[in-house]
N, C-alpha and C positions, 0 to 999 in steps of 0.2 A: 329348496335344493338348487345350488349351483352347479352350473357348470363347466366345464374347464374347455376353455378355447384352443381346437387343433392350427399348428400353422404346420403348410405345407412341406418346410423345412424336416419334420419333425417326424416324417412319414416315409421310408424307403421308398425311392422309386426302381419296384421288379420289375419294370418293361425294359430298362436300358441294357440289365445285368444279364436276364433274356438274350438278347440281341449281340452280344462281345462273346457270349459261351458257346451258340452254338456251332459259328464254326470250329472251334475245339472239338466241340464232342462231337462233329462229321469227322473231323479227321481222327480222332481215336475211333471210330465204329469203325472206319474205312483200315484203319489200321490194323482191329483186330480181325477183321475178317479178311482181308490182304494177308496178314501176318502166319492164322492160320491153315489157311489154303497155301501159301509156300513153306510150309513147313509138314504137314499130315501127308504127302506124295514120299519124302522124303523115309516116316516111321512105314509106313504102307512099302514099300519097295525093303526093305528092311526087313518087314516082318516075313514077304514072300518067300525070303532065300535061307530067313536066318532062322524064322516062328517054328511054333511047335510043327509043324505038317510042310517042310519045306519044299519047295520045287526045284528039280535038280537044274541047276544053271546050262542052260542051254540056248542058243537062239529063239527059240519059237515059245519058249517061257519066257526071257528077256522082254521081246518084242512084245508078246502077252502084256505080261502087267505096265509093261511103259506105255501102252496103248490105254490100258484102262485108266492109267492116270491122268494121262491125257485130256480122256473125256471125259472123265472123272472133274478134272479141274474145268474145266472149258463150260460144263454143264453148271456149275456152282457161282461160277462168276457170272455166266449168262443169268442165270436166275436173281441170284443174290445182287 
């Protein structure tokens, strides 16, 4: 039984391809989760005045949910 002789040539090297991708995919994670976090404040303030159970527009509901978005976002970012 013979055997067939590898040459290194002949062999991917996965460590390089590694190392070019993943700051790619930091910045798409960073993206999507950037992405989403300025965008869900947006459908959230929307849903408060416009959803099914609306809050009559007023100041102290205004200042309300833009507060909670607030720390809403600020608590997601800090974590995330």
């Amino acid at each position: 039984m013979s055997t067939v002789p590898t040459s290194s040539a002949s062999i991917p090297d996965h460590a390089s391809d590694h190392g070019e991708s993943l700051p790619a995919l930091a910045l798409g994670a960073i993206g999507v989760v950037f992405g989403d976090v300025g965008t869900s404040p947006l459908y959230g303030l929307k849903e408060s005045f416009i959803g099914h159970h609306p809050l009559t527009v007023d100041a102290p509901h205004i200042f309300g949910v833009i507060s909670l978005i607030f720390w809403t976002m600020t608590l997601i970012v800090t974590i995330k």
